[in-house]
C-alpha positions, 0 to 999 in steps of 0.5 A, a space after each residue: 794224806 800220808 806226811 813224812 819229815 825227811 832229813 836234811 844234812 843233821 836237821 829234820 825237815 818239816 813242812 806246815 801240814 806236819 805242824 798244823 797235824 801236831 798243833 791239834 787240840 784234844 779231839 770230841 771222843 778223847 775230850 769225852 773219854 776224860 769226862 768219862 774218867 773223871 766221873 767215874 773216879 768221882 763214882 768209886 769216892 762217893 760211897 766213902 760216905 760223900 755227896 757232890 756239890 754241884 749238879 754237874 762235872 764243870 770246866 774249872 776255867 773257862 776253855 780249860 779241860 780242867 774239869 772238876 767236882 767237889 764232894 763233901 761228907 754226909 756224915 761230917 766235915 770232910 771234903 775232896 775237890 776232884 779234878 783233872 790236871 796235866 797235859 789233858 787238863 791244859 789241853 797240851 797233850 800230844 797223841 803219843 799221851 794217853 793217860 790222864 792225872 786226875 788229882 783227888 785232894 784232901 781239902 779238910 787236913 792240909 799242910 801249912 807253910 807260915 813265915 818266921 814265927 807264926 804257927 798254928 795257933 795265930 790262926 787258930 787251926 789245930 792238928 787232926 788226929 790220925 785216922 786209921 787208914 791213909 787218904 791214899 789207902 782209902 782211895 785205893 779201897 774205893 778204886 779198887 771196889 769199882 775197877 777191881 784188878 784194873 787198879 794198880 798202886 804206884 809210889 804218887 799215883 793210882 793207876 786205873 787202866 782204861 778202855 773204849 770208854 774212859 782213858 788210862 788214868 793216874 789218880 793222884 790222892 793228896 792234901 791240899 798245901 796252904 802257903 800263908 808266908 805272904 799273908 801279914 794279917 792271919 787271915 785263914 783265907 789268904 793262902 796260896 793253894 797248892 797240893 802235896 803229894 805224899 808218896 809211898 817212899 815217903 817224899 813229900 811233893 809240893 805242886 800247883 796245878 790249878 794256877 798251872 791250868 789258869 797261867 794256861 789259860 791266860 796265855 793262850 789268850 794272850 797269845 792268839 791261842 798260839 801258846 798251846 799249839 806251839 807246846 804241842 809241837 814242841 812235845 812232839 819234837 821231843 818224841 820225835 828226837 827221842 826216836 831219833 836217839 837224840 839223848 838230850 831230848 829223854 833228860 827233859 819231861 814234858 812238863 818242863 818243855 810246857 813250862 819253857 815255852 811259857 816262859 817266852 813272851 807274848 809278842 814273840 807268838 805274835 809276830 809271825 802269827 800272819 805266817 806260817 807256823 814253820 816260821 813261828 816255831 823256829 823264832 820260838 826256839 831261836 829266841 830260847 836260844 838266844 836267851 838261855 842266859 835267862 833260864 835261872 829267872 824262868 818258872 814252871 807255868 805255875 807261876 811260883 815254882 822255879 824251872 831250873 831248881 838245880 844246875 843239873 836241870 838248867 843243863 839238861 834243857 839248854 842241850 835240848 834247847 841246843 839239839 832242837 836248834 839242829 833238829 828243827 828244819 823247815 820247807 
């Protein structure tokens, strides 16, 4: 059944079909294609001298399409965890997204972070000595053996474009980023684990998608498995009014959008959950709505990074949350 949205005076109407077609999770091929990716990032690293350490690719949380392999040295005490992350890991991807972040890290070096005068020495870790080639460059030497010209270095990531087989996929080579500042005993074990990216360009990113992929999780749960359906159609609305020429709806990524619909409480997805989603979603943006006042306290789904880090950011989500709010119309 063919489904058009129609305008009605400056709002878009939409009707339940609509929001049940954009709500709809990973198909069986695409769910594949991403295993399919993963594995075959896996096959180019393994003949940098790595085994696996486990019979198989598994879920890394329970419904999660985070899937994930560990490898480590035949020769040594290196080890790399790969794994999906982003909107296909979370499950939240819309069909207007097609690649697929697949983090390979450095689990062996790692980059620290302490409180006020503690070093390395309190725990006893030392600083590795500089290899001759890059994590990214011998990635992009192992890619590059197995997918030849398919593979295209960018400034965080290394494109491998795909096919009937796998999907387009961004390897994203890192390091592991321990944060001890909340450990008071100098535990080398009670860290929080994030990643960071070094880029071409030099800049250093600090990012968590494994506690991204597990918050994911819980609130779906939580929520009747409501949340990630609701972050699907949020995305699509961006796209959407992206088409329509409605600026604000380019200032925010779709990351951001995931995380803001994080941030609503859980009784806010449940209190139309015996009606139609129509409805549902225009309580979730009239509660963004009414509460903007609260963004500077909102998280990235993560959990630990702020949402809105620079008035510039906070600015640019409350015009989309104000420009939905219009958009959004409902049969």
């Amino acid at each position: 059944m063919k489904m058009n949205s129609t305008l009605n005076g400056n709002k878009m109407v939409f009707t339940e079909d609509m929001l049940n077609n954009y709500a709809q999770p990973l198909s069986a091929t695409e769910d594949q294609q991403c295993q399919n990716a993963i594995r075959m990032v896996i096959d180019a690293i393994k003949p940098l001298g790595f085994s696996e350490t486990r019979s198989a690719v598994e879920r890394m949380y329970g419904e999660s399409h985070a899937y994930y392999q560990e490898l480590k040295s035949n020769y040594g005490s290196r080890k790399i965890k790969v794994f999906l992350q982003g909107s296909y890991a979370n499950n939240t991807n819309v069909r207007t997204q097609s690649d697929v972040d697949i983090a390979v890290v450095e689990e062996d070096i790692f980059q620290t972070a302490y409180r006020s005068g503690v070093t390395d020495s309190n725990y006893g870790f030392v600083t590795a000595s500089p290899r001759t080639k890059t994590f990214k460059d011998e990635v992009e030497d192992a890619l590059k053996s197995k997918f030849g010209s398919d593979v295209e270095r960018k400034n965080k990531s290394i494109k491998i474009n795909g096919n009937t087989y796998r999907k387009d996929a961004d390897g994203v080579p890192c390091r592991r980023h321990k944060d001890f500042r909340w450990d008071f005993g100098n535990d080398p074990n009670n860290y929080v684990g994030g990643i960071v990216i070094i880029a071409d360009s030099g800049e250093r990113i600090i990012n968590y998608p494994e506690q991204h992929i597990k918050n994911g999780k819980e609130k779906n749960t939580a929520t009747n498995f409501y949340y990630k359906k609701m972050v699907r159609i949020i995305k699509k609305m961006k796209y959407l009014m992206c088409e329509q020429g409605i600026d604000s709806a380019d200032k925010v990524s779709s990351f951001a959008l995931e995380s803001l619909m994080w941030n609503i409480p859980n009784e806010k997805y449940l209190e139309f959950k015996d009606y139609r989603k129509v409805y549902m979603f225009d309580n979730l943006i009239e509660y963004l709505y009414s509460n903007q006042y609260n963004l500077a306290t909102y998280k990235e789904a993560n959990g630990i990074k702020d949402l809105c880090p620079t008035q510039e950011f906070m600015t640019n989500i409350k015009n989309f949350i104000n420009d939905l709010r219009q958009f959004y119309g409902y049969r």
